[in-house]
C-alpha positions as CSV (number, residue, x, y, z in Angstrom):
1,X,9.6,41.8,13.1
2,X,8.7,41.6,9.3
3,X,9.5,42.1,6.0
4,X,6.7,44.2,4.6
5,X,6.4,44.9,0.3
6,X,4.5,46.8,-1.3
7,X,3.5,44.9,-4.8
8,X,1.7,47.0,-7.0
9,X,-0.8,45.6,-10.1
10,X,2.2,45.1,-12.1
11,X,4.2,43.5,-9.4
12,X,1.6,41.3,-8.9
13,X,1.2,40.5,-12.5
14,X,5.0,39.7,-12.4
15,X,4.7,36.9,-10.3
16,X,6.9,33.9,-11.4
17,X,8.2,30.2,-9.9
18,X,11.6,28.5,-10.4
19,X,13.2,26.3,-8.1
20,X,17.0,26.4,-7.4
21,X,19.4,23.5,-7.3
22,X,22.1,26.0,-5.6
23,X,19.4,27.0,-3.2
24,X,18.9,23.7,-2.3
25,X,22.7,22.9,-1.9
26,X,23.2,25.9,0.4
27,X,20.5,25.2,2.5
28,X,22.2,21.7,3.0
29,X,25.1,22.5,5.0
30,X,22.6,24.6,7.7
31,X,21.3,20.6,7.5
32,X,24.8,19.3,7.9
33,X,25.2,21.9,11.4
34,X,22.2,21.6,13.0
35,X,20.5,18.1,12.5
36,X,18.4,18.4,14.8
37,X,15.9,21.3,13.1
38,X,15.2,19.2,10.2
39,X,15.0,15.1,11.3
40,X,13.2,14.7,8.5
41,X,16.2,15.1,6.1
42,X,18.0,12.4,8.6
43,X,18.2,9.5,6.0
44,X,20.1,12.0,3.4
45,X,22.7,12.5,6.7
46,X,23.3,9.4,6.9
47,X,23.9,9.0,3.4
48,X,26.4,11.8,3.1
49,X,28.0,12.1,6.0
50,X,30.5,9.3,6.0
51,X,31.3,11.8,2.5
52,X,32.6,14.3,4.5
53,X,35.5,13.6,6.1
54,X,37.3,14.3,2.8
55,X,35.8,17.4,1.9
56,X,36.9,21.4,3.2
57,X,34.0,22.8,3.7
58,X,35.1,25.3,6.6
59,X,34.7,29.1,4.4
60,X,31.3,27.5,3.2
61,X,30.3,26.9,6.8
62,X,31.4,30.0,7.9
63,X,29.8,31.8,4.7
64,X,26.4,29.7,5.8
65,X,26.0,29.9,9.8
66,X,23.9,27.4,11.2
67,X,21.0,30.6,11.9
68,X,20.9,34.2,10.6
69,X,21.9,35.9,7.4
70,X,24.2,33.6,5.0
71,X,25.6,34.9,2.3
72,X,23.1,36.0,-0.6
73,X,26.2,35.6,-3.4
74,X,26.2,31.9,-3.2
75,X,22.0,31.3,-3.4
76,X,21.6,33.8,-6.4
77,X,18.2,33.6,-7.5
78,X,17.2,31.7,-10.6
79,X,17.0,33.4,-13.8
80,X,14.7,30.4,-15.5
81,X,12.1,28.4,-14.2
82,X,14.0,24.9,-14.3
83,X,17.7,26.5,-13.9
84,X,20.9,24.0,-14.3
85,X,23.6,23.4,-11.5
86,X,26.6,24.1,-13.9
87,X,24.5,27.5,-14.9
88,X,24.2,28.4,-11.3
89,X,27.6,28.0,-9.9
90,X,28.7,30.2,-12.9
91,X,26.4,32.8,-11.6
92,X,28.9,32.2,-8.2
93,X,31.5,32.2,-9.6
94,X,31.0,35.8,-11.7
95,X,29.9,37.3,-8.2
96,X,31.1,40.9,-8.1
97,X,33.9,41.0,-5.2
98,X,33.1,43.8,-3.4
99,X,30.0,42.5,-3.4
100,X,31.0,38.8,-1.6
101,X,33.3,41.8,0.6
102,X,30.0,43.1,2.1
103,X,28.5,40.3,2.1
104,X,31.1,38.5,4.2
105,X,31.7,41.7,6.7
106,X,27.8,41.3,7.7
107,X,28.1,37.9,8.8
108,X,31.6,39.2,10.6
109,X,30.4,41.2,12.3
110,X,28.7,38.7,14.4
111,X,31.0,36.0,14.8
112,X,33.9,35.2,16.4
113,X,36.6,32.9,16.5
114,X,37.7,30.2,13.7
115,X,35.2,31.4,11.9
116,X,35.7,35.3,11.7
117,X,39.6,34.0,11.1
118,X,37.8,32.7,7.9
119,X,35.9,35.2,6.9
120,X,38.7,37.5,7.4
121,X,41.1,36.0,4.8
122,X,37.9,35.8,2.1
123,X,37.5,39.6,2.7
124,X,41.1,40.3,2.1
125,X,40.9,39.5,-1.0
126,X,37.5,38.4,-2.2
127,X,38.2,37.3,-6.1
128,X,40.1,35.0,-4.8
129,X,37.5,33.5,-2.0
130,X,34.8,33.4,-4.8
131,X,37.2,31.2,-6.8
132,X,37.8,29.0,-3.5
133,X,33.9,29.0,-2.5
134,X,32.9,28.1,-5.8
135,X,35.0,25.6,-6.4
136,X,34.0,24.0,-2.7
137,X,30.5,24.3,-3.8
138,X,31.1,22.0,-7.2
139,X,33.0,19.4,-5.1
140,X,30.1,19.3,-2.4
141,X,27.7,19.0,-5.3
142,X,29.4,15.7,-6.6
143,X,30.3,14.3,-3.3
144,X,26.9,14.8,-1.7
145,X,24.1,16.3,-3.9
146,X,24.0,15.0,-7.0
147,X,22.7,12.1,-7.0
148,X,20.0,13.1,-4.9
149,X,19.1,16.5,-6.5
150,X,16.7,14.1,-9.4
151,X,14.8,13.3,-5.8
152,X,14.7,16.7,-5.0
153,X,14.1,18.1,-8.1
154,X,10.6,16.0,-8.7
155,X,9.3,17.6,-5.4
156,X,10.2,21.2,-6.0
157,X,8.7,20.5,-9.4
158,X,5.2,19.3,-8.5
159,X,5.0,22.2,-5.9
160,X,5.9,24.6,-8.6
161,X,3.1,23.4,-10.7
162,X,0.8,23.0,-8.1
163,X,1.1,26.6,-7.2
164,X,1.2,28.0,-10.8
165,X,-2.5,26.2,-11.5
166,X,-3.3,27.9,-8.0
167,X,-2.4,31.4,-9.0
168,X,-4.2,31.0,-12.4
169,X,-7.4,29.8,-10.6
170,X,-7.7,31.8,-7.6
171,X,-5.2,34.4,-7.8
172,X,-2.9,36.1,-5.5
173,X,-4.9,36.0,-2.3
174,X,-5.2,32.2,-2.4
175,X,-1.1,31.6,-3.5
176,X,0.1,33.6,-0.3
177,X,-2.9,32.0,1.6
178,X,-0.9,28.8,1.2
179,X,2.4,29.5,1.6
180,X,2.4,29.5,5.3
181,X,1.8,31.3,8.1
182,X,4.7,33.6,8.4
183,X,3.2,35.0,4.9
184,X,0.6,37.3,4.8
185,X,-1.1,39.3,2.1
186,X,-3.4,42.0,2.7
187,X,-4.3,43.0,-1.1
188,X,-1.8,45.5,-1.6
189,X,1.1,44.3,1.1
190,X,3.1,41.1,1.6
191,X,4.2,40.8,5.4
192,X,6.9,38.0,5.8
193,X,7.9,37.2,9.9
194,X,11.3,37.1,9.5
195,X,13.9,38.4,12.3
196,X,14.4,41.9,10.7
197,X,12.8,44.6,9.2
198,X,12.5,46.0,6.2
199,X,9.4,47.9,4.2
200,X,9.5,48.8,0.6
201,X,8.5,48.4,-2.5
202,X,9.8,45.8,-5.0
203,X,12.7,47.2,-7.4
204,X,10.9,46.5,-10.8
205,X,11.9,43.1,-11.5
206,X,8.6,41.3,-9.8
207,X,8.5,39.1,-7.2
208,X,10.1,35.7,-8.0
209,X,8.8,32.2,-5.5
210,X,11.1,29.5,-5.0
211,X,10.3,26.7,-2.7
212,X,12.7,24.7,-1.0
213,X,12.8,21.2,0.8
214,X,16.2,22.2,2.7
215,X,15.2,25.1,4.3
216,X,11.7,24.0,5.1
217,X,10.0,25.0,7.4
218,X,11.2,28.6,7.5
219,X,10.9,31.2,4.9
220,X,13.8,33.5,3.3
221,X,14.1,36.8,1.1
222,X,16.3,38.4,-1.2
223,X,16.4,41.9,-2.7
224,X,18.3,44.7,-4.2
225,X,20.7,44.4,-5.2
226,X,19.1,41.1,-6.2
227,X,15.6,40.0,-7.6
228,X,13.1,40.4,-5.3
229,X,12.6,36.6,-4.1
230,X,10.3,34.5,-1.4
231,X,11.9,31.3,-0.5
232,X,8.8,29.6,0.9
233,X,8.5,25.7,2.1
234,X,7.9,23.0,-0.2
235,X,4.7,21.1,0.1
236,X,5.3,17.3,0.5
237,X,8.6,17.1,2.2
238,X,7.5,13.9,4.4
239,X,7.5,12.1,1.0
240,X,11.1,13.2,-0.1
241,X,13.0,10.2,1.2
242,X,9.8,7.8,0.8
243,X,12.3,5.0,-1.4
244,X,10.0,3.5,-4.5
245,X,6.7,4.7,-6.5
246,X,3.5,4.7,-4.5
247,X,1.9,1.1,-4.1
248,X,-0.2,0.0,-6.5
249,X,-3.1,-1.8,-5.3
250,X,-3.7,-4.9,-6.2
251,X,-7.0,-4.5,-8.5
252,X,-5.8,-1.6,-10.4
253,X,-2.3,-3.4,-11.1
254,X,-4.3,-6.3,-12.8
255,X,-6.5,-4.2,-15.0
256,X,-4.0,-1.7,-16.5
257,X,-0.6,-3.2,-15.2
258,X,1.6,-2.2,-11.7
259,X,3.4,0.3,-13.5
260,X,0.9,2.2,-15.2
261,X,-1.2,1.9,-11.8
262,X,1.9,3.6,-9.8
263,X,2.5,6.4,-12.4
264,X,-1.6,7.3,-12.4
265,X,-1.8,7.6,-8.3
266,X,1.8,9.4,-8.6
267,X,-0.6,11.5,-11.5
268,X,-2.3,13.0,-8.3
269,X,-0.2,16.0,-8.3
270,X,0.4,16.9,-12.5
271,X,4.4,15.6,-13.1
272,X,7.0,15.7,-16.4
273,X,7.9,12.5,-18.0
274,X,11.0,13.2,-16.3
275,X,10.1,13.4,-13.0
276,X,7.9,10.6,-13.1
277,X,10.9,8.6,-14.4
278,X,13.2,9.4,-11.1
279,X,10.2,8.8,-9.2
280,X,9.4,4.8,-10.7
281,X,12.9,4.1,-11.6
282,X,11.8,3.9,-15.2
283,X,13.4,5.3,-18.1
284,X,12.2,8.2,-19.6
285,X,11.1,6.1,-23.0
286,X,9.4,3.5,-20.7
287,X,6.9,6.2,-18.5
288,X,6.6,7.9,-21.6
289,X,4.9,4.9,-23.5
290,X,3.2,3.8,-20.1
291,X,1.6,7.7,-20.2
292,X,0.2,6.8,-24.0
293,X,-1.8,4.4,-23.2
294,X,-3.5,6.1,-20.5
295,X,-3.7,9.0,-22.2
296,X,-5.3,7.1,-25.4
297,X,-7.3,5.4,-22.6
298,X,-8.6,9.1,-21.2
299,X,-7.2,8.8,-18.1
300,X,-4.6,11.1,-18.3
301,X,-3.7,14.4,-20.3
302,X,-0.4,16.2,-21.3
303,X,-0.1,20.1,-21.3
304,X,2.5,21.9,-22.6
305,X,3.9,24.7,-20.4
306,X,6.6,26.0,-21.8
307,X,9.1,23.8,-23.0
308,X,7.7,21.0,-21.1
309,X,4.8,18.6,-21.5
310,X,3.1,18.3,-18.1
311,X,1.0,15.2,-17.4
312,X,-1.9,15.4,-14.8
313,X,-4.9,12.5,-14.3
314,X,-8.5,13.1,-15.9
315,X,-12.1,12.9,-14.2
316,X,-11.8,9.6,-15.3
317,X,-8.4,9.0,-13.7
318,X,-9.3,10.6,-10.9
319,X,-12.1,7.9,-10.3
320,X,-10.5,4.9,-11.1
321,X,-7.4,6.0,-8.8
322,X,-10.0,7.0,-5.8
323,X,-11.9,3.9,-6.3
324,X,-8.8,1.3,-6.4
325,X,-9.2,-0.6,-2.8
């Protein structure tokens, strides 16, 4: 079983990245359910789940069921490459309700119990279960998310980036080659294994990628009435919960200083002055004078992309990181 679109030259040239906070908090509570399908978010259970016991988070449970279809109202997909969390759940909380409706009668209709009970009241009157569901999400967000989502974020970041400078230098067939193996392109068709079917073209819009470190390893889609959307898995994911900068060794650290060493081998994947700051547990103002001086040293080099300035290690970097013992 597969999802099978058709991308024309123009869909193609359409292609875009973003990453989703709200993604990332919805793919959580599957997390929460089922521990078991992704250990490797274990330390983050730990952390939250003591959290919990003062929290309702029933009508998001039964809105996300630990497998299948989940709701597509609550994971809308990103309208800019580096969306907020406030802009997001505003997004929720302006959901159409007869859209949430349908939504919530699919996932009835194959579920019984406390759960159904739950998704019954939302339907009977759906404004008033987006109010409640939105409002669940923002507390989950503070309890349990927040302060990890700067984590998060730096991962979903360097993926995106990675990706964009793989699209730009080897174009579409080498992207999907990489984004797994349930994704397939065969030059003019994208088959995606998921457990039902569907075949199509996209609706206009392009085709929007958004990886994700809380669905990993699996893959998810959206489309019409939504932007066509691949939720692929994040590269990296083993390093999420790594605590600390990489180790500098000891030889670098004396010739340009531990933190500047850390900051060019965390340089092997390109990264914002933000990112890198969650990432050392620096300031902003202290990894942005730290990437000066190896930039004026030419071992590193900012881009701009957009509104950002993306750092990435030169030749020169490259060598002196490789040959550190």
């Amino acid at each position: 079983m597969a999802v099978t679109w058709d991308l024309k030259p123009e869909d193609v040239a359409r292609i875009r990245f973003a990453f989703s906070p709200m993604w990332e908090l919805v793919a959580s509570l599957r997390t929460l359910q089922d521990p078991s399908r992704q250990s490797i978010h274990l330390p983050w259970i730990k952390a939250v789940r003591p959290r919990l016991a003062g929290l309702d988070l029933d009508e998001l449970f039964a809105l996300v069921p630990p497998s299948g279809y989940l709701a597509d109202f609550i994971t809308p997909p990103p309208r800019t490459p580096l969306p907020d969390y406030a802009a997001e759940l505003e997004q929720v909380r302006n959901t159409p309700p007869e859209r949430a409706r349908t939504e919530a009668a699919t996932i009835a209709g194959t579920i019984a119990g406390t759960d159904r009970a739950l998704l019954d009241r939302f339907m009977a009157d759906p404004a008033a279960g987006v109010a409640r569901v939105a409002a669940a999400l923002e507390t989950y967000w503070r309890a349990c998310f927040e302060e990890f989502w700067p984590r998060v974020y730096g991962l979903l970041e360097r993926d995106v980036l990675r990706r964009s400078r793989q699209l730009a230098q080897g174009g579409a067939r080498e992207l999907f080659a990489g984004l797994g193996p349930a994704v397939e392109w065969t030059g003019e068709r994208l088959l995606i294994d998921r457990p039902w079917c569907h075949a199509g073209g996209l609706h206009g819009d392009g085709l929007l990628l958004v990886p994700s470190a809380f669905y990993w390893p699996s893959v998810a889609v959206m489309s019409a009435p939504y932007q066509s959307m691949l939720v692929y898995p994040v590269l990296g994911v083993g390093t999420l919960w790594e605590q600390g900068p990489p180790p500098a060794p000891g030889a670098l650290a004396a010739l340009i200083g531990r933190s500047r060493a850390q900051i060019l081998l965390a340089l092997a994947e390109p990264s914002t002055t933000s990112a890198l700051a969650a990432r050392m547990s620096l300031t902003p103002g202290a990894v942005s004078q730290h990437l000066g001086v190896l930039s004026d040293g030419g071992l590193a080099v900012g881009l701009r992309l957009g509104k950002q300035v993306v750092y990435r290690r030169t030749a020169a970097g490259d060598m002196l990181a490789g040959a550190a013992p």
